[in-house]
Wavefront OBJ file of the C-alpha trace (Angstrom):
o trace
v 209.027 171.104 21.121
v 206.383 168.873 22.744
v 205.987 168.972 26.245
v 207.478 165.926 28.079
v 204.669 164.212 29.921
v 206.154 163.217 33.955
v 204.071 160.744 36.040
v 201.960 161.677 39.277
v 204.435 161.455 41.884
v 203.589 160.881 45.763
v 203.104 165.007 46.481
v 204.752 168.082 46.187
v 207.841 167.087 48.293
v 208.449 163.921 45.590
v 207.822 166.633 42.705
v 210.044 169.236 44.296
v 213.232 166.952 45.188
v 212.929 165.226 41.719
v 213.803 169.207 40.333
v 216.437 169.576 42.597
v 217.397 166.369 41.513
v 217.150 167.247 37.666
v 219.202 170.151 38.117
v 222.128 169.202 39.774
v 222.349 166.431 37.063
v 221.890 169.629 34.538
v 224.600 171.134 35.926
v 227.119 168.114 35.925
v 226.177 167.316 32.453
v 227.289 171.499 31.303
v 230.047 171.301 33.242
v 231.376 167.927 31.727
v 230.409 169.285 28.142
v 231.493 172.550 28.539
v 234.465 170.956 29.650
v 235.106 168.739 26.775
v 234.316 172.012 24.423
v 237.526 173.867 25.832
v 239.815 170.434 25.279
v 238.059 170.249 21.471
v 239.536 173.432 20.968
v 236.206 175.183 20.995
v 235.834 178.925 21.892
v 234.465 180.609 24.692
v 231.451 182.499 21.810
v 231.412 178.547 20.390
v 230.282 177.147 23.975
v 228.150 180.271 24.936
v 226.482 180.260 21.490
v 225.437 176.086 21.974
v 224.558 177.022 25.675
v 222.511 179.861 24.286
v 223.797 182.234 26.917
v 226.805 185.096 26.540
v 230.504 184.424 26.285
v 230.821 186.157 29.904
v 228.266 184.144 31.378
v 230.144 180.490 30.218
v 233.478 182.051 31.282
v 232.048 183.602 35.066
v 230.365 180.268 35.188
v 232.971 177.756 34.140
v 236.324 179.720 33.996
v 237.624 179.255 37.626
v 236.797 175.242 37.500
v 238.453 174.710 34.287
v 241.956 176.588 35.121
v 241.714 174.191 38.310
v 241.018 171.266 35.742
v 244.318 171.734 34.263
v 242.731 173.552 31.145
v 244.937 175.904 29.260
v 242.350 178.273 28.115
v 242.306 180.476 24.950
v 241.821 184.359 25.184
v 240.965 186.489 22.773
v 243.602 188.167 20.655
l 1 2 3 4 5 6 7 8 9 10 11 12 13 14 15 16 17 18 19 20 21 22 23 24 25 26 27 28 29 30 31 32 33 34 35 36 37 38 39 40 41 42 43 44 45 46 47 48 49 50 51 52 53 54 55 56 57 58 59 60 61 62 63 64 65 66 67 68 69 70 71 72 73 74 75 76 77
């Protein structure tokens, strides 16, 4: 993967709120997807695989929002 070429910005304040910018729209964008994952039917392994982190991690991460979305999860068994 190429490295994604940013623009000078104004300093290191402009450079440092445009990541804390990036990541809180990283972080809506997983937790929409992840989201529409557990309605597709997808498993918890599915979602941690395409996230490349561990089943656990999506679950800690997402579990507690999702229940409060309404979402009838699947466990394993």
């Amino acid at each position: 993967m190429d490295a994604v070429q940013i623009p000078p910005l104004g300093g290191p304040a402009d450079g440092l709120a445009a990541v804390v910018a990036l990541r809180k729209l990283a972080d809506q964008l997983e937790d929409a997807e992840v989201e529409r994952a557990m309605r597709s039917g997808w498993s918890w392994s599915q979602t941690a695989e395409a996230l490349g982190v561990t089943r656990q991690a999506v679950h800690k991460k997402h579990g507690q929002r999702l229940i409060a979305a309404g979402l009838e999860l699947r466990t394993r068994g």
